[in-house]
LUMTORTOR-326587 format. One record per residue: x, y, z of N, C-alpha, C in turn; residue number from 1; chain. Coordinates in steps of 0.1 Angstrom, whole numbers. Example, Ala and Ser with C-alpha at 12.3 -4.5 7.8 and 13.67 -1.06 7.14 Angstrom:
2
<site <132 -57 78> <123 -45 78> <132 -33 78> 1 "A">
<site <128 -22 71> <137 -11 71> <129 0 79> 2 "A">
//
This chain:
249
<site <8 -12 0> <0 0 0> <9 12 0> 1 "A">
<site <6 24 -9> <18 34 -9> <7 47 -7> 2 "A">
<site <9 50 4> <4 61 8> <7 74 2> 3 "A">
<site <16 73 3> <27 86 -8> <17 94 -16> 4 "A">
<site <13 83 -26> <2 86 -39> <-6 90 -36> 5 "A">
<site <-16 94 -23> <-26 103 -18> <-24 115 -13> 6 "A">
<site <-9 117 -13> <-8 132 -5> <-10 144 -17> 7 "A">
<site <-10 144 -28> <-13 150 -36> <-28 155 -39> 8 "A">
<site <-35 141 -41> <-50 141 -41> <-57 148 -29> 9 "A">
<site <-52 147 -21> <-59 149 -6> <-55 168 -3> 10 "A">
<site <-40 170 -5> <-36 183 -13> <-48 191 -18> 11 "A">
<site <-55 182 -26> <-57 196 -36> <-72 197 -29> 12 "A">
<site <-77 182 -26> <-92 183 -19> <-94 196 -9> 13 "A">
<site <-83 195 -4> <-86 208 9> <-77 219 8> 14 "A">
<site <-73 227 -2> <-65 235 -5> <-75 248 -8> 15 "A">
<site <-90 243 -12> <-95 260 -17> <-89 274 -7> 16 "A">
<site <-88 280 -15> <-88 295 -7> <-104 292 4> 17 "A">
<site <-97 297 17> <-111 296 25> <-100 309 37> 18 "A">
<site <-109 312 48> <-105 322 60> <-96 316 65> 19 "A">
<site <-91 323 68> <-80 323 80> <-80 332 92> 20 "A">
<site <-72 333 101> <-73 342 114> <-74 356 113> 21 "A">
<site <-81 360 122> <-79 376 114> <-69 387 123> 22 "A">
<site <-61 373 134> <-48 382 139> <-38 368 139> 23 "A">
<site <-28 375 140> <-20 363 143> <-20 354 157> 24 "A">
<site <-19 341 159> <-24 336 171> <-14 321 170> 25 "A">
<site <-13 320 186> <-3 308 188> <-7 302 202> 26 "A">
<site <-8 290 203> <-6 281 213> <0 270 214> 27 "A">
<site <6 264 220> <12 258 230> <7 244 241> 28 "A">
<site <3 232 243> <-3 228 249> <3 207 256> 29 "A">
<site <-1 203 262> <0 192 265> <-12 183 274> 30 "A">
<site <-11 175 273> <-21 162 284> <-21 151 282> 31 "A">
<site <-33 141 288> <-28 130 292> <-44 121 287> 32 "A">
<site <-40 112 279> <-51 106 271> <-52 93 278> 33 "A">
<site <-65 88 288> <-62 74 295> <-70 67 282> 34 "A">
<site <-63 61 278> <-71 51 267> <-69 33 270> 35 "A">
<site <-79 28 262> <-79 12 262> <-75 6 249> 36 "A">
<site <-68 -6 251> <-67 -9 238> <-75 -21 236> 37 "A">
<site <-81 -21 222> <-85 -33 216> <-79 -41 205> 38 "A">
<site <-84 -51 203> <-76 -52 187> <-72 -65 187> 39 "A">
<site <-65 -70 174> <-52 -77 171> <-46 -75 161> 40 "A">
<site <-33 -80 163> <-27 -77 151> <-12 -95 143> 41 "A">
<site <-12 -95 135> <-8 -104 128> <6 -100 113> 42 "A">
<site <12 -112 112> <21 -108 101> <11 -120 90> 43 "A">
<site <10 -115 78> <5 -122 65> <3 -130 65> 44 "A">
<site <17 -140 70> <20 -155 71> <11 -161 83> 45 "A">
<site <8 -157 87> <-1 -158 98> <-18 -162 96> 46 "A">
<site <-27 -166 101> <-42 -166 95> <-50 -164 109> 47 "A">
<site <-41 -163 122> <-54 -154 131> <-43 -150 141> 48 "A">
<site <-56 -138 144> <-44 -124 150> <-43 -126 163> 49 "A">
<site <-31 -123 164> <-27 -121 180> <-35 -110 190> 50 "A">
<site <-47 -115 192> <-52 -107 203> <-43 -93 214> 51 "A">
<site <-50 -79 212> <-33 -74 222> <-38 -77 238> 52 "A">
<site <-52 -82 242> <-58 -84 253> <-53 -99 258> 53 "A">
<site <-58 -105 255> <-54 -120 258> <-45 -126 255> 54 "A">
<site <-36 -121 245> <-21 -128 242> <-14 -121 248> 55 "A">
<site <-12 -106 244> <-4 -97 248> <-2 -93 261> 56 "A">
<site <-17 -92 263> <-20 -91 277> <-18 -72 279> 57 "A">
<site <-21 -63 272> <-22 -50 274> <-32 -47 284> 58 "A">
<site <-32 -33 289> <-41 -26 299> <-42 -15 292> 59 "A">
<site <-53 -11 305> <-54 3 302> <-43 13 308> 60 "A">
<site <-37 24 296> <-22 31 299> <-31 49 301> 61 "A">
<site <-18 54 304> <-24 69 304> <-11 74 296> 62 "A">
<site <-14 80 284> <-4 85 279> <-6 95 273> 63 "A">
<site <7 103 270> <9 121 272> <12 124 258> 64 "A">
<site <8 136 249> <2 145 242> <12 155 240> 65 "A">
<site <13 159 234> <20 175 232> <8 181 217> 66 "A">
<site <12 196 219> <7 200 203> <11 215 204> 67 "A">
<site <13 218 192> <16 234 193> <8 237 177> 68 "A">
<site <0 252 177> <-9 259 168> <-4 269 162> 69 "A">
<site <-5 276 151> <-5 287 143> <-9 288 138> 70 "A">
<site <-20 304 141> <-29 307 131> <-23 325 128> 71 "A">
<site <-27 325 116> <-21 333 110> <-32 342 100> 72 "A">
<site <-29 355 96> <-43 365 87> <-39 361 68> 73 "A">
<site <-26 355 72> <-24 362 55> <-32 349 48> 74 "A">
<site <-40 353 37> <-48 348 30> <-42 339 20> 75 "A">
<site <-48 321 17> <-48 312 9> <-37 301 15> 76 "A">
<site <-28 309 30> <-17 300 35> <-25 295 44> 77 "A">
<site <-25 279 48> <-33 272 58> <-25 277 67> 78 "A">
<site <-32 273 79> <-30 278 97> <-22 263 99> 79 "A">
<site <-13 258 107> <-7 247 107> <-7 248 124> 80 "A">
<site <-8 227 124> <-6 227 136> <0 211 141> 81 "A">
<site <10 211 149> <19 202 150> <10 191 163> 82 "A">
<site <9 181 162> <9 169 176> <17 160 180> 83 "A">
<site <17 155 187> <28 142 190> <21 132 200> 84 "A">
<site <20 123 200> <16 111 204> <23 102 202> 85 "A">
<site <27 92 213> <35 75 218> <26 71 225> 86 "A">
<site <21 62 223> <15 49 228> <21 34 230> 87 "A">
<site <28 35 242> <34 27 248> <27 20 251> 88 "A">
<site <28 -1 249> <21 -8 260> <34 -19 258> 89 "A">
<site <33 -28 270> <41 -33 276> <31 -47 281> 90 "A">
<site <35 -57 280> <26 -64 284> <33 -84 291> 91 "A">
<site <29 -88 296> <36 -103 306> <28 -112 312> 92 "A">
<site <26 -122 303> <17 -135 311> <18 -151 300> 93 "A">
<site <11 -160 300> <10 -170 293> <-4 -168 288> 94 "A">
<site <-2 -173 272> <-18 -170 267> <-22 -185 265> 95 "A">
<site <-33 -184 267> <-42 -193 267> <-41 -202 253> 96 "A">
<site <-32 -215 245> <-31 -220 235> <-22 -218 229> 97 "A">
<site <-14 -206 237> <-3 -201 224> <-5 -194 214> 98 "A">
<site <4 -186 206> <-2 -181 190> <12 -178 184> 99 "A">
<site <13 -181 169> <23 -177 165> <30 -162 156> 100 "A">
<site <36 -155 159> <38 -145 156> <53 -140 145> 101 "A">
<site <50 -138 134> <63 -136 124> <71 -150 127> 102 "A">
<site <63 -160 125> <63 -177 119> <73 -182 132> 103 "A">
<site <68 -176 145> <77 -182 158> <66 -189 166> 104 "A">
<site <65 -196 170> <58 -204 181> <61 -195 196> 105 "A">
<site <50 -187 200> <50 -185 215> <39 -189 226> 106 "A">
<site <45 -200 234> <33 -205 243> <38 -206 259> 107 "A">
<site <50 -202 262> <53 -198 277> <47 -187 277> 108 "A">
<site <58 -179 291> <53 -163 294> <61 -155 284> 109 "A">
<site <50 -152 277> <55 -143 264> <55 -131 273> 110 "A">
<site <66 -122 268> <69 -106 276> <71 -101 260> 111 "A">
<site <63 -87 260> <61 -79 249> <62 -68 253> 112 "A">
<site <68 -58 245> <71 -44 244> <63 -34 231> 113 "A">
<site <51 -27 228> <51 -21 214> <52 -7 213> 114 "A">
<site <57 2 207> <51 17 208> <50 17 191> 115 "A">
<site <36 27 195> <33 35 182> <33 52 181> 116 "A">
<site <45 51 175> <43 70 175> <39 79 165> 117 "A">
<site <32 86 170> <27 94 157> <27 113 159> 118 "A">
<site <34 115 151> <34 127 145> <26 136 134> 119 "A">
<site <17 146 137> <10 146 134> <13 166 125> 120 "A">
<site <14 164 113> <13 183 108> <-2 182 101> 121 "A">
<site <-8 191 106> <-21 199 103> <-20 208 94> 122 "A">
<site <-26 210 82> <-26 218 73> <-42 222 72> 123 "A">
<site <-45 233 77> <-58 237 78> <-65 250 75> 124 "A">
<site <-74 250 67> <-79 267 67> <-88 267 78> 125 "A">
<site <-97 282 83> <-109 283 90> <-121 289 88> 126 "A">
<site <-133 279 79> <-142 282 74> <-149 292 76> 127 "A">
<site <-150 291 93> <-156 299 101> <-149 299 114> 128 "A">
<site <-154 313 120> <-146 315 131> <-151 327 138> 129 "A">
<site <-168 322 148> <-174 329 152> <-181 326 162> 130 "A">
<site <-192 323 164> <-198 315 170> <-197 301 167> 131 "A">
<site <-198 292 154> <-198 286 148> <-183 286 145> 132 "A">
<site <-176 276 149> <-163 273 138> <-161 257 131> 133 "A">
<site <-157 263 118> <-156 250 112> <-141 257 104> 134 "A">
<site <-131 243 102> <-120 239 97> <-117 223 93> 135 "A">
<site <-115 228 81> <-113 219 71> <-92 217 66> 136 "A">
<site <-90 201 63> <-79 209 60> <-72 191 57> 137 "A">
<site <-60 191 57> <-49 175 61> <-45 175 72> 138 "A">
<site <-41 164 75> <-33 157 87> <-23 148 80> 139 "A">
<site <-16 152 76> <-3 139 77> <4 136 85> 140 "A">
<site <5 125 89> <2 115 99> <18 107 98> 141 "A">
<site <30 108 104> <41 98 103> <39 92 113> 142 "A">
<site <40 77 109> <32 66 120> <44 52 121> 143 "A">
<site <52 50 127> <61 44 130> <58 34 146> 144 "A">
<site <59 24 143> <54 10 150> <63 1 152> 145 "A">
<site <69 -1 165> <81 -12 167> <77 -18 178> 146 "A">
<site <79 -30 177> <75 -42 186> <89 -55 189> 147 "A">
<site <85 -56 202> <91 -73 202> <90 -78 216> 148 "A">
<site <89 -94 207> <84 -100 216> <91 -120 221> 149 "A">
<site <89 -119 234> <102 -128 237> <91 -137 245> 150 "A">
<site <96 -151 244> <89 -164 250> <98 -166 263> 151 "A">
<site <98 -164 274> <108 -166 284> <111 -181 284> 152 "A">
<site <104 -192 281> <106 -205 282> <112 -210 275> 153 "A">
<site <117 -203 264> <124 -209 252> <131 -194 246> 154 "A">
<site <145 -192 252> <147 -177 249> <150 -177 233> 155 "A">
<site <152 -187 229> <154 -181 210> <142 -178 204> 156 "A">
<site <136 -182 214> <118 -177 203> <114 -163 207> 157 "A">
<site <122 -155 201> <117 -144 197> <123 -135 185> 158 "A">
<site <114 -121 186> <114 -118 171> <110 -101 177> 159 "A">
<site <118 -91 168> <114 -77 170> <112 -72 153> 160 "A">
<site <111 -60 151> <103 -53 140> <100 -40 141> 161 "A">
<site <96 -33 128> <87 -22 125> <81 -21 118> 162 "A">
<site <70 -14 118> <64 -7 104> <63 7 104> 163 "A">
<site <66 12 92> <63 25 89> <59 33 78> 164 "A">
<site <52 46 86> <44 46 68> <42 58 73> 165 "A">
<site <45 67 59> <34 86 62> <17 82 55> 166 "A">
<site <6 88 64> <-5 88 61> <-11 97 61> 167 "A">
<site <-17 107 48> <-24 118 45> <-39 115 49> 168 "A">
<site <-45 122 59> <-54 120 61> <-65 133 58> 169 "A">
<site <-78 132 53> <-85 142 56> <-87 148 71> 170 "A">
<site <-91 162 72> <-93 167 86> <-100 174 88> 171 "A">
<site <-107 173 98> <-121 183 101> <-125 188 115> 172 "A">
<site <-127 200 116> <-137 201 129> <-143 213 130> 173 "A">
<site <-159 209 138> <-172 216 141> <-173 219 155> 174 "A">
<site <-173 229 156> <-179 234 173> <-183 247 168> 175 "A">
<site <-188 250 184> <-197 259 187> <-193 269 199> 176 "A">
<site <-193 282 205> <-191 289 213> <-201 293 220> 177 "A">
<site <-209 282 230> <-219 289 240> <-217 304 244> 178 "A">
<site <-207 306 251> <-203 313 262> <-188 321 258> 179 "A">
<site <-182 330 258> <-172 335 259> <-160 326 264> 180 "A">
<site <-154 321 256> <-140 315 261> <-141 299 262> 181 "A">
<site <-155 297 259> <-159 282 257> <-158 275 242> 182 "A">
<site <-157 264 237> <-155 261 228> <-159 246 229> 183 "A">
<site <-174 245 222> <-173 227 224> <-175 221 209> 184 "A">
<site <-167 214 207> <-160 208 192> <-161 191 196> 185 "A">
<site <-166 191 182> <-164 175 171> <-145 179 161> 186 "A">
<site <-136 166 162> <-128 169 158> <-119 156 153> 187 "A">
<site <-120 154 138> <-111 140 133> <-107 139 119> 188 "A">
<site <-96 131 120> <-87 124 106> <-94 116 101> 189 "A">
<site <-90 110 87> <-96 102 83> <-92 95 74> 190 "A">
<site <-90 83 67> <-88 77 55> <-86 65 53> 191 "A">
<site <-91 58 43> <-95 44 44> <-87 44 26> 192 "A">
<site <-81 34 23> <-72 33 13> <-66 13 12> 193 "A">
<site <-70 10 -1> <-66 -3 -3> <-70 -12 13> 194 "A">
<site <-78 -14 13> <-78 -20 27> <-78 -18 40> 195 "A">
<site <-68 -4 37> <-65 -2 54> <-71 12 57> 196 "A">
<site <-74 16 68> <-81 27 74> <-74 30 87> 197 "A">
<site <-72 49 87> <-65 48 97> <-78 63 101> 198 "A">
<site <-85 62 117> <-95 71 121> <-87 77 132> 199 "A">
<site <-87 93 138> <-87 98 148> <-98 106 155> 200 "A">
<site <-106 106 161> <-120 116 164> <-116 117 177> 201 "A">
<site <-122 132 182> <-126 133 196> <-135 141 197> 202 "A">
<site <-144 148 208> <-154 151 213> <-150 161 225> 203 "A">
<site <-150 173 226> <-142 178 239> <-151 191 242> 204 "A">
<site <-141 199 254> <-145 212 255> <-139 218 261> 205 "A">
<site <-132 228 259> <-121 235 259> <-129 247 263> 206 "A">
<site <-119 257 272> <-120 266 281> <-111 275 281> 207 "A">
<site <-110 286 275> <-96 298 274> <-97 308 283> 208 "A">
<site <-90 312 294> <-97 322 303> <-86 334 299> 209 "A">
<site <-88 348 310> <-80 366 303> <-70 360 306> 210 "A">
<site <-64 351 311> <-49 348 312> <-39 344 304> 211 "A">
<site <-43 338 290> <-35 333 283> <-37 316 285> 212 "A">
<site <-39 315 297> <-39 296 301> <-52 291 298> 213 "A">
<site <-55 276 292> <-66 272 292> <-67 259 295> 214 "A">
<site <-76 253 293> <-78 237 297> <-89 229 287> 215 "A">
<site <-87 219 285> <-94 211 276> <-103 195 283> 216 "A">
<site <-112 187 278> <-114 176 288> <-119 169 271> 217 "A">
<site <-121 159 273> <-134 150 259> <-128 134 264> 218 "A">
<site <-131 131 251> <-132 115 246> <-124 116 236> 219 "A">
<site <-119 101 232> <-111 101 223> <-110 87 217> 220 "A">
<site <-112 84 203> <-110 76 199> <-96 75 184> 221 "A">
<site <-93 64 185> <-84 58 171> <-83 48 168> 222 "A">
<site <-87 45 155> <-81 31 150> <-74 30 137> 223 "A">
<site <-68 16 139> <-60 16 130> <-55 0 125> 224 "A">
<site <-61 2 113> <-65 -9 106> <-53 -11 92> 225 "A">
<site <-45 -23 96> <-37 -22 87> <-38 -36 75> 226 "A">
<site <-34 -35 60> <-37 -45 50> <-25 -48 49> 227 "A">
<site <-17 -56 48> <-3 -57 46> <4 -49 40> 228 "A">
<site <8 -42 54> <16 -31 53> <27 -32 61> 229 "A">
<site <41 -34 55> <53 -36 56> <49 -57 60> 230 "A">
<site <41 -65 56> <41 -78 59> <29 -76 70> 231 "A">
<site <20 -67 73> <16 -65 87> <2 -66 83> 232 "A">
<site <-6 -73 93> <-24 -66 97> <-25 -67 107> 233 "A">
<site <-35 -55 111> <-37 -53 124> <-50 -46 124> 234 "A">
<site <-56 -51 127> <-70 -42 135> <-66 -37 152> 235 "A">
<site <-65 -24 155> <-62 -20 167> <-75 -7 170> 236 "A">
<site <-79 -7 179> <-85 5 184> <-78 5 201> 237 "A">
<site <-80 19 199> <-74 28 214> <-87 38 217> 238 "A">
<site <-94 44 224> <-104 51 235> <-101 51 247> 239 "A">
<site <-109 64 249> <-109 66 265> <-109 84 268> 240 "A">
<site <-107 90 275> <-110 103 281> <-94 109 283> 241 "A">
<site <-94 120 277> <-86 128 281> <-83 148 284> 242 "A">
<site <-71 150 291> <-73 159 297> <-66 169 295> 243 "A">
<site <-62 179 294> <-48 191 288> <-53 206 294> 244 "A">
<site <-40 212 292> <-40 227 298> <-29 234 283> 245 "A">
<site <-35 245 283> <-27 250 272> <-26 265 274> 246 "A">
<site <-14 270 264> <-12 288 267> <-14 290 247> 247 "A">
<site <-23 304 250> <-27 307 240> <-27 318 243> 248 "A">
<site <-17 325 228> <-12 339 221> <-22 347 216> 249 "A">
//
């Protein structure tokens, strides 16, 4: 699957001339996303997926955020905005039957390590920006995934890895301003391509007070569904609530 060949298309989808800020404006922000994982995931050679619950044995993690904004007046240049996300899980026990993973037999206490990091640049105009705001725009997405995983009972049975891939995603979001300094937004990526589908949404409500500092709360969902990509499938979803404070220019 070559993602590559959609950054152009996606490019031009959300490129019309549309508004932008009508001063220049910057923030700054971080928090903490408790999410769950579901899923499994598998190499080709493979025909049923390694559960990340019952093989892997994941939990629920609480993991940290960063993002910084720029919005800007001069006309037809999108407003850009940077994220960062690692999702670390770690996980230790015996699964139930065993499963085999990148053509190894694991059926002691398998001990596993994966993180998925994602980097995220926002290329976005703002439709509106009033009571009503809407922003339209990309997300390309550099999505880098390393794993490995060891059978304590049999130390040669194991096997480490990555996959990696840039993914242009569409991007959107709708809210609304009750109140002065309130802001409650619908807000997500999106793209489904040969097979694989990669989603980000969340649901929040954010609060800017005369100080420059603000704070954020919602829900949060992601999945990520991969077709052999780099030898890999994976159906994974991550959810759950999260929380941030931010300084805004």
């Amino acid at each position: 699957m070559k993602f590559n060949k959609l950054v152009t298309s996606c490019l031009l989808a959300a490129a019309p001339a549309m508004a932008n800020a009508d001063v220049l404006g910057f923030a700054v922000g971080a928090g903490v996303w408790n999410e769950t994982p579901e899923g499994g995931i598998r190499k080709i050679t493979e025909t049923t997926d390694v559960s990340v619950k019952d093989d892997l044995f994941w939990t629920e993690e609480s993991q940290g955020y960063l993002f910084a904004t720029l919005e800007h007046p001069v006309p037809l240049l999108p407003n850009v905005r940077l994220n960062y996300l690692k999702l670390d899980h770690t996980g230790s026990g015996t699964p139930q039957g065993g499963f085999d993973f990148d053509g190894i037999p694991f059926s002691g206490n398998v001990a596993n390590e994966f993180s998925i990091e994602q980097t995220d640049l926002l290329l976005y105009y703002e439709v509106l920006d009033n009571v009503v705001s809407l922003d339209l725009g990309l997300n390309v997405r550099l999505l880098d995934i390393s794993y490995s995983i060891a059978d304590d009972n049999v130390p040669s049975n194991t096997t480490s890895g990555s996959v990696s891939a840039p993914v242009p995603m569409l991007y959107g979001l709708i809210g609304g301003t009750p109140w002065p300094g309130v802001l409650i937004s619908a807000e997500g990526s999106f793209i489904s391509y040969s097979g694989s589908t990669f989603s980000d949404f969340n649901a929040k409500i954010a609060y800017t007070t005369d100080f420059f500092v603000g704070f954020e709360a919602g829900y949060r969902t992601q999945t990520i569904e991969l077709d052999d990509v780099d030898d890999t499938t994976a159906n994974l979803d991550f959810k759950g609530p999260f929380i941030g404070a931010y300084l805004k220019f």
